[in-house]
C-alpha positions, 0 to 999 in steps of 0.5 A: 287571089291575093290584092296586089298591094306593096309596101314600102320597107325602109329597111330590108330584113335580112331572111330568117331562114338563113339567118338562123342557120348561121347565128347561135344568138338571136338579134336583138330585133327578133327578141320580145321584151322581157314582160312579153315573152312567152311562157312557151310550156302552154296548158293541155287543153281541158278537153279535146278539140273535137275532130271532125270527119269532113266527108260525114260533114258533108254526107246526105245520111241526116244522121251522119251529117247532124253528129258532126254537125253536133260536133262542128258546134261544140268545137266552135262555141269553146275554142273558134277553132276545128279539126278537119281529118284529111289526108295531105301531101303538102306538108312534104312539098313545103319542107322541100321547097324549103330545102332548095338552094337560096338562089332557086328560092330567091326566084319567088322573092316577095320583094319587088324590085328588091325593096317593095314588099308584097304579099306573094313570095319567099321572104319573112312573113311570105306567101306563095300562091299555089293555087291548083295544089290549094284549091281545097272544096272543103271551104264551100261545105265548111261555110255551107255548115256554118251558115246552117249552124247559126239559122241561116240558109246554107249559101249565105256565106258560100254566096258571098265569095264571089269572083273578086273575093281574095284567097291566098296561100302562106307556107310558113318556116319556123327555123330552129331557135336555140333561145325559144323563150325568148322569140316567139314564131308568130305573135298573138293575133287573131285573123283578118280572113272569114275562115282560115284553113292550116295544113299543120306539120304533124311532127312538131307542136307550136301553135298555141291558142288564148282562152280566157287568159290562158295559153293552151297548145294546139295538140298535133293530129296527124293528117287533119287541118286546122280550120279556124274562124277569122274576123270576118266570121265573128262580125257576120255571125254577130259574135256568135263565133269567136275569131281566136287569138293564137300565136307560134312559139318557136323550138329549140330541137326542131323546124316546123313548117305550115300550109295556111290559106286565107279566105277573105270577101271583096275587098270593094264588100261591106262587112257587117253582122248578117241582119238574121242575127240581129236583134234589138231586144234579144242580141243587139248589133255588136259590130259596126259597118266596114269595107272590107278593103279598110278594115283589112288597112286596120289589120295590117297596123293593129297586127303591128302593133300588137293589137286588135282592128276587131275592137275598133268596130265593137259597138260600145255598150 
């Protein structure tokens, strides 16, 4: 469930799925300045990201389940980020909403009462909650593994999403954009979530992810999901995992559609590294004690300002 929360927008912008259907220059607000704007053409990536097989992930043959496991880790020590190969239809159901009149969209507007906005609902940076098409099983196996991966007991994780925990769906629309050097879709961030899972458009790249001061391209994989580490990950695990800075840059010749959702915990909830991955002399604490409910206040101004909340709870050396 998403947290309910509204803000205030001083000025309703219009949306950019309508406005890139009736302009062939992009408004001023929507371009980055000129030291900021993305050399879109990113860097193949040196090695593959390891695609994992979700159903041997999670099989009880020892044998199967290490492999992937094996992989799980490769995947996630070099990039924050894995492939999960399964099939989905939603991809389709998102390009068709997309397709439907204005006004029948207008209906899951994310404004309420026209000027306050809220996280559910069409509109820039929407979302729309679906939550018996999402409700994806994948996510208690993923943690369970994770949790295996770093030497603590399987449900340590999977236990902490408890009724009060916030999930929440995003279906993106990246329209065509005649000037993609000049606007990117989405600006560098890394997620404020646990784990993010992303039903991506296999039939356009964009997504881009930040490596040691390079811009690599997500390679596009027919029927997989994209299952990337948040915040929230990287402070629990005491920075074993890496949350991922990514972007979206936009395309001259093509839309591109995404299915994202959020995992987060409590809102009321501490984040902090698990006390198992702490250690005084061996990996000292990295990460300082927050709420949850004010660390995800952080994220939303830092991501405003084109920086980081994860570096403001950084312990100091």
């Amino acid at each position: 469930m998403a947290d309910g929360h509204h803000w205030n927008i001083v000025k309703i912008p219009p949306i950019v799925q309508e406005l890139a259907a009736g302009v062939h220059e992009p408004p001023s607000q929507y371009m980055v300045g000129e030291k900021d704007r993305p050399a879109i053409a990113g860097s193949d990536m040196p090695e593959p990201i390891p695609v994992v097989d979700l159903s041997r992930l999670s099989a009880s043959n020892g044998e199967d389940s290490a492999g992937e496991l094996a992989k799980l880790r490769s995947a996630l020590e070099d990039w924050g980020l894995f492939l999960g190969s399964i099939l989905s239809e939603m991809i389709n159901v998102t390009r068709g909403f997309y397709k439907l009149p204005l006004e029948e969209k207008q209906k899951y507007s994310n404004l309420v009462n026209g000027k306050d906005f809220r996280i559910e609902g069409y509109g820039n940076d929407m979302v729309v909650s679906e939550k018996q098409i999402l409700n994806w099983e994948i996510t208690s196996l993923v943690l369970a593994r994770l949790a295996r991966l770093l030497g603590l007991r399987e449900g340590y994780f999977v236990d902490m999403f408890d009724e009060d925990a916030t999930t929440y769906a995003r279906f993106n629309y990246y329209p065509r954009c005649l000037r993609p050097e000049d606007v990117l879709g989405l600006k560098p961030h890394s997620d404020g979530s646990v784990i993010t899972v992303v039903s991506v458009d296999d039939t356009v790249s964009g997504l881009q992810v930040l490596r040691q001061g390079v811009w690599y391209d997500v390679p596009v994989v027919p029927n997989a999901l994209l299952i990337n580490m948040g915040d929230g990950m990287e402070i629990m695990s005491n920075g074993l995992l890496k949350s991922p800075v990514h972007r979206v840059v936009t395309n001259a010749e093509r839309e591109r559609v995404s299915v994202v959702m959020f995992y987060a915990l409590d809102p009321e909830k501490e984040l902090e590294p698990a006390p198992e991955l702490v250690d005084d002399e061996k990996r000292p604490r990295q990460y300082a004690k927050m709420k949850i409910k004010d660390y995800l206040s952080g994220f939303y101004e830092t991501f405003a300002r084109g920086t980081r909340v994860i570096d403001t709870v950084k312990m100091s050396e």
